[in-house]
Each structure stands twice: as C-alpha cells, then as structure tokens.
C-alpha positions as CSV (number, residue, x, y, z in Angstrom):
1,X,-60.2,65.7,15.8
2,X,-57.4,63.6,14.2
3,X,-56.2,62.4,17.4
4,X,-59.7,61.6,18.5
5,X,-60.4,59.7,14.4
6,X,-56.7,57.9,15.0
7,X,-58.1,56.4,18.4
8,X,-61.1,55.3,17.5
9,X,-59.8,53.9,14.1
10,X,-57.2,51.8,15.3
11,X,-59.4,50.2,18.2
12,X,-62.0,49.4,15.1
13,X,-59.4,47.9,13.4
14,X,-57.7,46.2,16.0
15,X,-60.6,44.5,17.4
16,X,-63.7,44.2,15.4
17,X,-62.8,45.0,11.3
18,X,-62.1,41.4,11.0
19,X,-64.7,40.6,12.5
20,X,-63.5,39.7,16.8
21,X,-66.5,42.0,17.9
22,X,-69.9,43.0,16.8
23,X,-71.0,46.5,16.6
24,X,-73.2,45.8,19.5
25,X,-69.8,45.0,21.5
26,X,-67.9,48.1,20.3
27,X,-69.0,51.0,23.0
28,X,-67.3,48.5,25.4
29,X,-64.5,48.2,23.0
30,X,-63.6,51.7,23.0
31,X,-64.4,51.8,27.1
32,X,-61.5,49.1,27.8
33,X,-59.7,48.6,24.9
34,X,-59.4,52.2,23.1
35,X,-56.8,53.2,25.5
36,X,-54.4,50.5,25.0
37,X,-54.9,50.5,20.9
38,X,-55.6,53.7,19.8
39,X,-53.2,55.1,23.3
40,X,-50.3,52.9,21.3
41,X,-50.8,54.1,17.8
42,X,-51.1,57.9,18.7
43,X,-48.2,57.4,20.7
44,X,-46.2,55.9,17.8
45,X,-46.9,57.9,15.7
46,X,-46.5,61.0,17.9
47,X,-42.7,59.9,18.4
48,X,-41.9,59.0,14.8
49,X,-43.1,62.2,13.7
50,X,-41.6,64.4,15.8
51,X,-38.2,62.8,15.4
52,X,-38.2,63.2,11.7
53,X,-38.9,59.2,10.9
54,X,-41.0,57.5,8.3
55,X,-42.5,54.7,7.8
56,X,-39.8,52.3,8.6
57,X,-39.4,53.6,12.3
58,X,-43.4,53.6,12.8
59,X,-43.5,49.6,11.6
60,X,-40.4,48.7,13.6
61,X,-42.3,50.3,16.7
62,X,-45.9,49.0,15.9
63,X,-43.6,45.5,15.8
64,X,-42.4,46.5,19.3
65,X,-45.9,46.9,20.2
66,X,-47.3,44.0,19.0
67,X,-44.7,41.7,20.8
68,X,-45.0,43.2,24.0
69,X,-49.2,43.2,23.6
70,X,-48.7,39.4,22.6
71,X,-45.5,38.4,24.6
72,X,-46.2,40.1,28.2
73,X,-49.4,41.6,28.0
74,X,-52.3,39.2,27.5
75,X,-49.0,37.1,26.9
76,X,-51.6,34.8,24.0
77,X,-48.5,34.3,22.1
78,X,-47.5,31.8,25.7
79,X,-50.2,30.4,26.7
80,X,-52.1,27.8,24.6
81,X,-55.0,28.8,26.5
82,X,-55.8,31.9,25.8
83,X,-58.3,31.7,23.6
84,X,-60.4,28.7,25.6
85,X,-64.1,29.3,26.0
86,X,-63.9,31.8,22.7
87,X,-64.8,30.6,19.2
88,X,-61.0,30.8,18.2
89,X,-60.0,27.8,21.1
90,X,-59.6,25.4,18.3
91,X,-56.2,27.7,17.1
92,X,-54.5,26.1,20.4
93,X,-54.3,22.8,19.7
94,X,-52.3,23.5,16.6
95,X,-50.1,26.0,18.5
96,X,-47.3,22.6,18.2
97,X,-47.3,22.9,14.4
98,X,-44.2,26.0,14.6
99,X,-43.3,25.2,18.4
100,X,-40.2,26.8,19.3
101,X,-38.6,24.5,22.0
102,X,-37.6,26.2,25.4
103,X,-39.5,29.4,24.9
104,X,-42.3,27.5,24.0
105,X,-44.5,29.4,21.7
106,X,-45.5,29.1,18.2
107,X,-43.3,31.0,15.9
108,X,-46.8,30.9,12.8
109,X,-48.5,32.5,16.1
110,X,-45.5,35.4,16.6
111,X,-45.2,35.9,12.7
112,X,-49.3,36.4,12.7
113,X,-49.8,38.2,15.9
114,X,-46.9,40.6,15.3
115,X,-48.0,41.3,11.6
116,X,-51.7,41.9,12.3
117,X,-50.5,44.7,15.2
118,X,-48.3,46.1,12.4
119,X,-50.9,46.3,9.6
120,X,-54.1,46.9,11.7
121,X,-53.5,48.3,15.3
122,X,-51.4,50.4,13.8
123,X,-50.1,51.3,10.3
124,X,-53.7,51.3,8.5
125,X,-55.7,53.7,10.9
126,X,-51.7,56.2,10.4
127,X,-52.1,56.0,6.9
128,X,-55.9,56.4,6.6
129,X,-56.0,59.3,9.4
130,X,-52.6,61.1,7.9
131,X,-53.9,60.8,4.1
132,X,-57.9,62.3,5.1
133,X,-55.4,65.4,6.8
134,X,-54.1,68.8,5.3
135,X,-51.0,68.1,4.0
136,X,-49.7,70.9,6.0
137,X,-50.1,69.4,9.2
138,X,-50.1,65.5,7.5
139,X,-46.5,64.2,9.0
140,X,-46.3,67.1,12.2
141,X,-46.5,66.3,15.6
142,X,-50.4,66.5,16.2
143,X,-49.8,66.4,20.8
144,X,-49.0,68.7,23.2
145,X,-46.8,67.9,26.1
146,X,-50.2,67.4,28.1
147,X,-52.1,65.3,26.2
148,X,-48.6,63.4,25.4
149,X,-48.7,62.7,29.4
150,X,-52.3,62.2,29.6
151,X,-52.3,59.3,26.5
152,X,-49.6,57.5,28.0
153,X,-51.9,57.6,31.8
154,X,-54.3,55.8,29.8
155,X,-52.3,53.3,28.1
156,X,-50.5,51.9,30.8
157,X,-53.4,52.0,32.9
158,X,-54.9,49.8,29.8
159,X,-52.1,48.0,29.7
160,X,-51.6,47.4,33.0
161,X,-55.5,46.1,33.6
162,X,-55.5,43.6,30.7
163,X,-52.0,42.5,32.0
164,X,-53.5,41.7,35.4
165,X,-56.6,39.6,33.7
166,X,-54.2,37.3,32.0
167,X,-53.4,34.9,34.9
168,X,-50.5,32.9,32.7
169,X,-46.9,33.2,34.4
170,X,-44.1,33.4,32.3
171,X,-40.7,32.0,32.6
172,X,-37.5,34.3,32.6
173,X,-36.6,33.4,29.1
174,X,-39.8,33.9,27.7
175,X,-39.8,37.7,29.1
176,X,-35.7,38.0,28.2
177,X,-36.8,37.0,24.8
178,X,-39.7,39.8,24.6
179,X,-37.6,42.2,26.4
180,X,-34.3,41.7,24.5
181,X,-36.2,42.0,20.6
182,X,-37.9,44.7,21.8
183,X,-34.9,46.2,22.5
184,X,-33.3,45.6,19.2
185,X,-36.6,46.9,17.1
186,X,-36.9,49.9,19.2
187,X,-33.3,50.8,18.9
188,X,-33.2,50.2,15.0
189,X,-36.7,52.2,14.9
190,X,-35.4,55.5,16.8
191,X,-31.9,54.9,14.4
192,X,-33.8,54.8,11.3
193,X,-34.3,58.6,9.6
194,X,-36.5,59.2,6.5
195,X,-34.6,60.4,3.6
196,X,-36.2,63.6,1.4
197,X,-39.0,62.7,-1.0
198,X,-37.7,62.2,-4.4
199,X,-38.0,65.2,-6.8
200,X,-39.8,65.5,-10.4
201,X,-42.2,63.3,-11.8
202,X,-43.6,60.2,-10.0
203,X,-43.4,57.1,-12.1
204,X,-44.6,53.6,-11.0
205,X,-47.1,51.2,-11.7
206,X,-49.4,53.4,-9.1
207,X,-51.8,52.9,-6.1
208,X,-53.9,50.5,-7.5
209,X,-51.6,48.0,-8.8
210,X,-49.3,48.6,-5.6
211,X,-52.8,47.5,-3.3
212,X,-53.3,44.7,-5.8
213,X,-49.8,43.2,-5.5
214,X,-50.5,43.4,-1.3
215,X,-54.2,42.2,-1.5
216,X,-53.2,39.3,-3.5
217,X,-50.4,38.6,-0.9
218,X,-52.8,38.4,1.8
219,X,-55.3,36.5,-0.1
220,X,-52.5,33.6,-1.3
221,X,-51.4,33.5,2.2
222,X,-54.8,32.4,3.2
223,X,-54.0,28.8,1.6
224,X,-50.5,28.0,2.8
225,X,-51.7,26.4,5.8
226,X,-49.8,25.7,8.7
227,X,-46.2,24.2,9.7
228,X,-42.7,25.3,9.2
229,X,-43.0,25.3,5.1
230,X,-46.2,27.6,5.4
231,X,-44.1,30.1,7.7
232,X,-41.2,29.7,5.3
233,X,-43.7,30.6,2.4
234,X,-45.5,33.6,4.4
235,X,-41.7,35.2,5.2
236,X,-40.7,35.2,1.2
237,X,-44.0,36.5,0.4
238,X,-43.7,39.6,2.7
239,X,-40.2,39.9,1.6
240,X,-40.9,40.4,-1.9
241,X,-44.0,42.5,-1.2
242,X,-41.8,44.7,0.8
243,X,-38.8,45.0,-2.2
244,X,-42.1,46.2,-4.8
245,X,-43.5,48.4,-2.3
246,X,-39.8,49.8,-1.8
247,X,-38.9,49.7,-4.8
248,X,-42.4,51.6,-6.5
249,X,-43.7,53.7,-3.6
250,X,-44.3,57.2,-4.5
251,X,-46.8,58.9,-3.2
252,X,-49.7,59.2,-0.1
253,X,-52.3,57.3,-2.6
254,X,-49.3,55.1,-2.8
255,X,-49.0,54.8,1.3
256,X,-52.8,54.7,1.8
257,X,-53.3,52.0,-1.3
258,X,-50.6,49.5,0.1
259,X,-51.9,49.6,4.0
260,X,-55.3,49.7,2.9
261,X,-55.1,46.7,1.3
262,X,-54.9,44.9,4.9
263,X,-58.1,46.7,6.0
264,X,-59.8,45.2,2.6
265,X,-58.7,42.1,2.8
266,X,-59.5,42.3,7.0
267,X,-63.2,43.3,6.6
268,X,-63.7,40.1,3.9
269,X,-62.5,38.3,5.8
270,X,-64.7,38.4,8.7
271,X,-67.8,37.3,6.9
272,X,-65.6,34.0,7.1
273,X,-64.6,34.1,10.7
274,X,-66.3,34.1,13.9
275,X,-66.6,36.7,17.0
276,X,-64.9,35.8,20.1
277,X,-68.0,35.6,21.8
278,X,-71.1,33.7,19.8
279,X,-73.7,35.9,18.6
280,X,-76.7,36.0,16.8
281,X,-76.4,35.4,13.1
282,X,-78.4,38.8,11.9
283,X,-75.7,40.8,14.3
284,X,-72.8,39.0,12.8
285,X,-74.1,39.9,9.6
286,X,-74.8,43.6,9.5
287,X,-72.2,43.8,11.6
288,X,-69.9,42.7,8.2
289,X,-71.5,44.2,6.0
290,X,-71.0,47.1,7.8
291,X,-67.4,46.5,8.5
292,X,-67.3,46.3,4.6
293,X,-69.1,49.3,3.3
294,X,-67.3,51.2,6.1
295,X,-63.6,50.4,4.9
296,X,-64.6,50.5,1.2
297,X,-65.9,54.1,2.1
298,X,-63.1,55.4,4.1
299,X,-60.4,55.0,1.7
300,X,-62.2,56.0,-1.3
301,X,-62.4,59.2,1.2
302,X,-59.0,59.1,2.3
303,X,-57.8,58.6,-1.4
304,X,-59.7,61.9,-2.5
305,X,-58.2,63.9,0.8
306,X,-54.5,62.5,-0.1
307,X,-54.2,64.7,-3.3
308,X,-53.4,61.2,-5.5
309,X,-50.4,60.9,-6.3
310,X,-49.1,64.2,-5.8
311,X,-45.2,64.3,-4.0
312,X,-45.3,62.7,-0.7
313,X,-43.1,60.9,1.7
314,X,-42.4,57.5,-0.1
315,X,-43.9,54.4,2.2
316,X,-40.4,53.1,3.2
317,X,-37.2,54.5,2.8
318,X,-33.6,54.4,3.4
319,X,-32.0,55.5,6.2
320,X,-30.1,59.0,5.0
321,X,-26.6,59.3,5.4
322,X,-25.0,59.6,8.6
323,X,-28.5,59.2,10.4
324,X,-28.3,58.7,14.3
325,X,-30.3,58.6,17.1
C-alpha cells in the first residue's frame, strides 16, 4: 500500500498539483505517465534507503532524474519547441533570456526544471508517504527483489516511450553534458551517508516556521523575473533556505513541513496557471480547488501520522566520518 500511495502521489504531483492536468485528464496520467514518475521516485527512494542514505543522497538522485527527464528524455530543456501548441508555448520565446552558448539551453529553464523534479516528482510524495508510515518500517527498504525488477520494466519502458515521442535530436555535447553531471550527482549521491539522529531534546524554531521560511522562498521567487540577475537571486535564495533547513531540522514534522511547503505553494499556484491542454473553465476550477483541499488535507494527515516532532532522521545531514560508497 505505500508503494502503491508513493506512485500515485508523485505522478499527482508531478503532473497535475500545479495545475498541467485536470482531474478529468488524470486516469490517463497514471496510464502513461505513472510508470516513469512514480517508477523514478520508488526507485530512489528504494536505493537510498537500503544503502543507509538520507536525504541528501535522495535529492542528489531526484536531481539526477530530473536532468536526464529534461535533458534526454522529452529533452524540453533543448528544444525551444517543446511546449508549442500547449498553453505554456509562450515560455519559448524567452528561453534566450539565460541561453547558455554551445549547449544551447536556458540555464533559468535547468535551474526550474531540475528543482521542480526535486521538490515534486520526488522529495514531497517521499516525505508525505514516509511521514503517514509506522515509524518502524518509515526509512526500510519497502521492495522485494521482484517488484525491484518489475518497477524498473516499467520505467524504462515509460521512459523509453516518451523518449521516442520527442522527435528533437541532440548534439553530442548536449548529451556529454547530461551524461557527464549525471555522473557527478549520482556518484556524490551513492558517496553521501546519513549520520545518526542527534540525541536529547529537539530544539528549533519548529515545523511551522521551518515551512514558513520555504513557502515564503517560493512565493518571493515568483517576482524575480527572468534573466541572469533573477537566476543569480533564485540560487542565493535556495542557498540560504538550505543553511536554515540544515542548520534547524529536527524532526519528520520537520522533513514533512519543509517539502510540504512546495506542494502548498504548487496547488496555489495553479489557480494562476493554465493546463497544457485548454479546458473548460468549471473543470479547471474544481479541479484547483480540489488540488487545494487535497494537499491541505494530506499533510495535516501526514503531520498527525509523523509523531510531531518526536526524534527522527534530521532533513539533511552530513556525511559521517569515513563514509564511502
């Protein structure tokens, strides 16, 4: 049942919690898309797990994930027009605004692409699915060895059928690019081990300011527009979000508080965007509101099956002395 709630979660979020799909369009979703999404985040978090990581190692690999989905897969983060004849086409034209010459792609494009993997395809659904579990069984392997074989079937099939609708060619330094940084976060992620959970009393400012400090990060990114200076301003904001959440962490409400935060500020958010495909307005709308009351929902359920802020792994740690691969 976790495996099955991790699957359908992270195709949800991937797809339609900020509003790309209508709840009308989800059953095919889940038909063409659930093996690639919720395939990739059961298998992430199936290896971090059962190599001891945390959550550095499964955000390094939902990076690795992201890149490959974006870069080689439906390669959007390449070719300008990917999103033509969608209600997104108009991001193309300013694909030139971050253009990295000679690879040609927008580096706003790789810093938003990459992220929104990290935070919704992956990351959120973890942390909501591992919180609403037994704390027993919360950071254990949750596959056998069959359905560990029969997941990755399905995503490459996935993978390989949304590869082969893409029609864009890229050149060899665009995939040596891909290849090569996927490389390097995939090796840091497997080199990464989580050190012990700290002993005696939590202390901290707590879940709720912890969420506060990230939804107010996502909102205030909302208004640096585009360009070099906006990247520039998105990059210092993650860093500092990333030295509080290090730095204060504590506890699964903790874990739950600062990824949910993306899912919050994900389901607002598409009462202000589009789907991919027009629809009627009344489907747009329930489907929001829907979108809303179901995150809002989930993590006040989540939060009451985490225990609060009872000892937990801390959301990102250090890696512990004399950790290897």
């Amino acid at each position: 049942m976790r495996v099955l709630a991790l699957w359908l979660l992270a195709t949800w979020c991937a797809e339609c919690v900020w509003g790309g799909f209508t709840l009308a369009d989800y059953p095919v979703v889940v038909l063409f898309l659930g093996p690639l999404y919720g395939g990739a985040a059961v298998l992430i978090r199936e290896v971090v797990r059962r190599r001891g990581g945390g959550w550095p190692s499964m955000v390094l690999l939902a990076a690795v994930f992201g890149l490959v989905q974006a870069g080689l897969v439906d390669q959007s983060l390449f070719d300008r027009a990917a999103l033509e004849g969608t209600e997104f086409a108009a991001q193309g034209e300013v694909a030139a605004a971050t253009l990295v010459p000679g690879l040609e792609f927008n580096a706003g494009q790789l810093f938003e692409f990459v992220g929104n993997h990290v935070w919704l395809s992956i990351c959120a659904p973890i942390a909501v699915v591992e919180a609403c579990a037994r704390p027993g069984v919360r950071h254990g392997p949750w596959l056998s060895t069959r359905t560990i074989t029969v997941t990755s079937v399905l995503f490459v099939a996935a993978v390989l059928v949304n590869w082969s609708d893409s029609g864009h060619v890229l050149s060899p330094a665009q995939v040596l690019f891909v290849v090569v940084t996927a490389a390097a976060l995939v090796t840091a992620a497997l080199w990464w081990r989580a050190s012990p959970p700290r002993q005696g009393p939590l202390s901290g400012p707590g879940p709720l300011v912890l969420g506060g400090v990230v939804l107010a990060a996502h909102l205030g990114s909302w208004f640096y527009g585009t360009g070099w200076l906006a990247l520039g301003l998105r990059v210092v904001t993650l860093a500092v979000v990333v030295a509080v959440v290090v730095r204060w962490s504590r506890s699964a409400a903790d874990v739950l508080a600062v990824w949910g935060a993306g899912l919050v500020v994900a389901a607002a958010g598409a009462f202000l965007s589009p789907p991919y495909a027009a629809a009627a307005p009344w489907l747009m709308l329930v489907s929001d509101v829907f979108g809303a009351l179901f995150v809002v929902s989930l993590l006040v359920l989540a939060f009451c099956r985490s225990g609060g802020r009872g000892p937990d792994a801390r959301l990102l740690s250090r890696p512990a002395p004399g950790a290897s691969s």
